[in-house]
N, C-alpha and C positions, 0 to 999 in steps of 0.2 A: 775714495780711490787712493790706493798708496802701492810703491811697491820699491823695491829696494834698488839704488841706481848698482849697486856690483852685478846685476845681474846684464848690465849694459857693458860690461868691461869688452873693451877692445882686445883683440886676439892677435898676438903675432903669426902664431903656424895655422895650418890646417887641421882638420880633424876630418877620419874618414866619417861616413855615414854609414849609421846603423840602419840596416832594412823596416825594421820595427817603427821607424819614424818616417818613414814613406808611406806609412797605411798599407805594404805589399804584403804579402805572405809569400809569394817566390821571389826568391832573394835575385834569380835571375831575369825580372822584368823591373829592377831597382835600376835607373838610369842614373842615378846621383853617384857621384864618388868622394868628394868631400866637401866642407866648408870651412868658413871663420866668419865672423864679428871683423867688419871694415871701419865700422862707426855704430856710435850707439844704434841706430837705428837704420843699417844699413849692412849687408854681406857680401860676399863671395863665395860663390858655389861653381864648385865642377862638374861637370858631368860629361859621361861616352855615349851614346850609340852604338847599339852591335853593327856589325858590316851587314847580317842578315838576321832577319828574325820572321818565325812564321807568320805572326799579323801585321805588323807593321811593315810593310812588303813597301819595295820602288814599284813608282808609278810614273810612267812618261821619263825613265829618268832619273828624277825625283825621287829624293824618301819622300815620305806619308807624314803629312803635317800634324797626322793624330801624334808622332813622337815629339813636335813641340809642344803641345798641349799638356801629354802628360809628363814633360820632364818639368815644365812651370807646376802643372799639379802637386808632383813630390814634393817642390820647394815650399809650400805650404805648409803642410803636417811639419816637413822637418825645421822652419824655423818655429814654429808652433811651441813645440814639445820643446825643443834643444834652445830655442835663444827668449821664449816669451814665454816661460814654464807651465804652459798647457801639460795637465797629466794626460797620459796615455790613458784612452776611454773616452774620453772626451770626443763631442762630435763638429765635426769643421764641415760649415753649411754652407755651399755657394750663393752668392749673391749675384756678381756680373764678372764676367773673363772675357777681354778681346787679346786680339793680338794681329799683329799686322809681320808679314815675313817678304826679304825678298827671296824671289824663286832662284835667283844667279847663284846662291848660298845653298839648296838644297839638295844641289845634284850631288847624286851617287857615285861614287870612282870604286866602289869593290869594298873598298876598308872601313875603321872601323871610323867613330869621327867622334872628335874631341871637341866639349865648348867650355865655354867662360861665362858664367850667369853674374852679373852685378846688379842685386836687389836691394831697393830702399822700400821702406816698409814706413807708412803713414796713416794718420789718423787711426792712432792704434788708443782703443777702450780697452780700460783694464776691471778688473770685477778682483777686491782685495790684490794679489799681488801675483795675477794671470790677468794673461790676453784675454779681452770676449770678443774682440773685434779688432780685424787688421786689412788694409787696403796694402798691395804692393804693387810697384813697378818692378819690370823686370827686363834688362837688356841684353842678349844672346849674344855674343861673338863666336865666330868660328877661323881656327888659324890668325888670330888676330882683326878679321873683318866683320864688321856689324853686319850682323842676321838679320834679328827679330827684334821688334820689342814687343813685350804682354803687360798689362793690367787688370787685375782682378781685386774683389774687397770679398771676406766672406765673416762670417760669425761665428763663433764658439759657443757649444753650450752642454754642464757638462750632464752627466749619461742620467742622472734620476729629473732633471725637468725635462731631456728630450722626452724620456719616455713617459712623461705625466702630456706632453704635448701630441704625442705620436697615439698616443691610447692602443688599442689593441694592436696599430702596424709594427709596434717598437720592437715585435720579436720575428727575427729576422728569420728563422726555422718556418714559422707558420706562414706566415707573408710569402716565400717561395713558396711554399705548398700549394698556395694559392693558385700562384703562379700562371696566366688564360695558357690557353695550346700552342704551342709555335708555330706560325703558318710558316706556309713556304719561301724562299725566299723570290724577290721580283725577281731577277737576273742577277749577271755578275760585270760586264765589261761596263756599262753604262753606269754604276755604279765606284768605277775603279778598284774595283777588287780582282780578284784572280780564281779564288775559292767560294762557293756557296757556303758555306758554315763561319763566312765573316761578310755576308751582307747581312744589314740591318734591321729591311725594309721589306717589304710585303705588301705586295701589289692589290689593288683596290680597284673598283666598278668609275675610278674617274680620274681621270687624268691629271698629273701632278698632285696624288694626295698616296699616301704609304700608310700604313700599321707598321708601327715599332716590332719589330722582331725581339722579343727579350729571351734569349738563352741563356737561361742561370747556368747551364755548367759550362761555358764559352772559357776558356780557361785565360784567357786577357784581361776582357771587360769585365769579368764578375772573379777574380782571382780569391775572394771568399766572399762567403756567404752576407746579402746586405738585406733591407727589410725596402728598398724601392730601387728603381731603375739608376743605375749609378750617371750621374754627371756626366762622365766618357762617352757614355753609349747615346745619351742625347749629343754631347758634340759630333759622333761619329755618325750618327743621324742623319743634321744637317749637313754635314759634309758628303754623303753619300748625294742625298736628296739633291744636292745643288748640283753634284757633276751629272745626276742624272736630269737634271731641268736645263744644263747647256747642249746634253751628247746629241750629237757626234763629235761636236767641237772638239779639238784635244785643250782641255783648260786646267789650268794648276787651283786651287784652293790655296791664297794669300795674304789672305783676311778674315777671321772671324769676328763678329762683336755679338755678344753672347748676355742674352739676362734668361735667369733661376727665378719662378716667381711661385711655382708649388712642386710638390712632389710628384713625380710620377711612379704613380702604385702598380704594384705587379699584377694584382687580381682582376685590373678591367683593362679594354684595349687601348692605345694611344695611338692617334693619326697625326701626319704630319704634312703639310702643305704647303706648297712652295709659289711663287710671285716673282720672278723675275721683273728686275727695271728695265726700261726702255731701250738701253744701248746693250742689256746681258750681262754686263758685268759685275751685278751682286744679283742672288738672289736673298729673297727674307725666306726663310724658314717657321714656320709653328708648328708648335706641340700643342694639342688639345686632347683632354681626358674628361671626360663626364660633362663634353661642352665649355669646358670653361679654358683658357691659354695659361698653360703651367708652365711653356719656355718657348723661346724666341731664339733667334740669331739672326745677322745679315749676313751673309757669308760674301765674300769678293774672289772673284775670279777673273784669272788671266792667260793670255795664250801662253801655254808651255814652252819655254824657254828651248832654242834650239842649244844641245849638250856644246860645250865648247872644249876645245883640243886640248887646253888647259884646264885641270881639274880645280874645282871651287875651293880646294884646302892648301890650295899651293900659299904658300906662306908671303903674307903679306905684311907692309907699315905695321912698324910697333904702334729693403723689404723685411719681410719674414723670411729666412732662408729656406731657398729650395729643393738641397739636394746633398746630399753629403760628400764631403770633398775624399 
């Protein structure tokens, strides 16, 4: 193991973020706006929120905690590439993401919303003089108030062993081709969505159990072409799955704890099945493909915060990896 400590150097300004290190391809679902190097092994990262966006829609209120998920997502690739010189090509495999948010912090006032990510990055394995492996923490502020905080660890590996690993899934062309039929969607309100063409789930002969709905051309969740079910689309899953294992309740999703344990392949179906505990307020979620459990969450829920007179931004006190990131 060796690698060069300049490459640790502390940063005084910012630097904006290039799209190409968020793993996006439309530059306009890139939540990230800049960073720097805080300490050797630690960041600062900003990022916005549009006021609206067609998938990521309010809910009760609320945005849609799928945009904290994937604004911690972005910060992955892009210290990756940009602070722990992962080349580009290289693929970033989840291993486990929770995160815990309060709801008093989510509420929507119209505009757009601005945060402050402060990331430390641990137990980081290097292979010659790259990352192959990095654990972060990650704490949210909004207008100066603690959000959220996320933890996640994932792995690095780069493009000619994935695909000596992946054998014939490696090519992302044929792999959608594959692709099972897309059934229909279960519903829309008990799901908290608004539009059928962003539920996930597809209803099944028994109660509390779904088929994954995979729409490769979903212009969100699959924004290019990937060779298995991207990471998102199982958190959006369980997230659906869970408010639909509480509804009618009106409940916020405020916790996810999340483990990647295999792939989920595009060419056979995946179910997913839900377990609430005793008092409701977490459900477990699983993913099961070909019988065997490829991904888990516990997800936490809580009663939707009644909106308050004062808006949430008002300015306050200074394994084998699973799934590709």
């Amino acid at each position: 193991m060796s690698y060069s400590l300049a490459q640790n150097r502390v940063e005084a300004g910012f630097e904006l973020v290039e799209p190409t290190f968020t793993h996006k391809t439309n530059q306009d679902e890139v939540l990230l706006r800049s960073w720097r190097r805080s300490a050797p092994d630690a960041f600062a990262v900003t990022a916005e929120w549009p006021a609206t966006h067609p998938f990521y829609r309010t809910h009760l209120g609320l945005h849609d905690p799928l945009l904290l998920s994937e604004t911690v997502r972005q910060a992955l690739p892009l210290l990756s590439h940009r602070a722990y010189r992962v080349p580009l090509g290289h693929q970033l495999l989840w291993k486990d993401f929770s995160w815990v948010v309060d709801p008093e912090t989510m509420h929507a006032d119209g505009g757009p919303v601005e945060l402050d990510l402060r990331i430390s990055c641990h137990d980081v394995k290097y292979r010659r003089d790259r990352a192959a492996a990095i654990s972060m923490t990650v704490d949210v502020e909004r207008a100066g108030r603690p959000m959220a905080t996320a933890r996640s660890s994932f792995s690095i590996q780069d493009r000619a062993i994935y695909e000596r690993l992946r054998g014939g899934y490696a090519d992302a062309a044929a792999a959608t081709a594959r692709a099972v039929p897309l059934p229909p969607p279960a519903g829309v309100e008990a799901f908290g969505r608004d539009r059928f063409e962003d539920v996930v789930l597809a209803a099944t002969d028994r109660p509390g159990r779904w088929q994954l709905r995979v729409d490769t051309t979903h212009p969100v969740l699959f924004d290019h072409v990937v060779d298995h079910a991207p990471g998102m689309l199982l958190l959006e899953a369980a997230r659906q799955a869970s408010l639909a294992a509480a509804h009618p309740r009106r409940t916020a999703v405020t916790g996810m704890d999340s483990v990647f344990v295999k792939y989920a392949e595009l060419d056979a179906p995946c179910w997913l099945e839900t377990e609430r505990s005793v008092d409701g307020d977490q459900v477990r979620v699983v993913a099961r493909q070909h019988d065997r459990e490829i991904f888990s969450s516990t997800v936490t829920l809580s009663a939707a915060p009644v909106p308050s007179a004062t808006p949430a931004t008002a300015s306050a006190p200074a394994t084998s990896a699973p799934v590709a990131v």
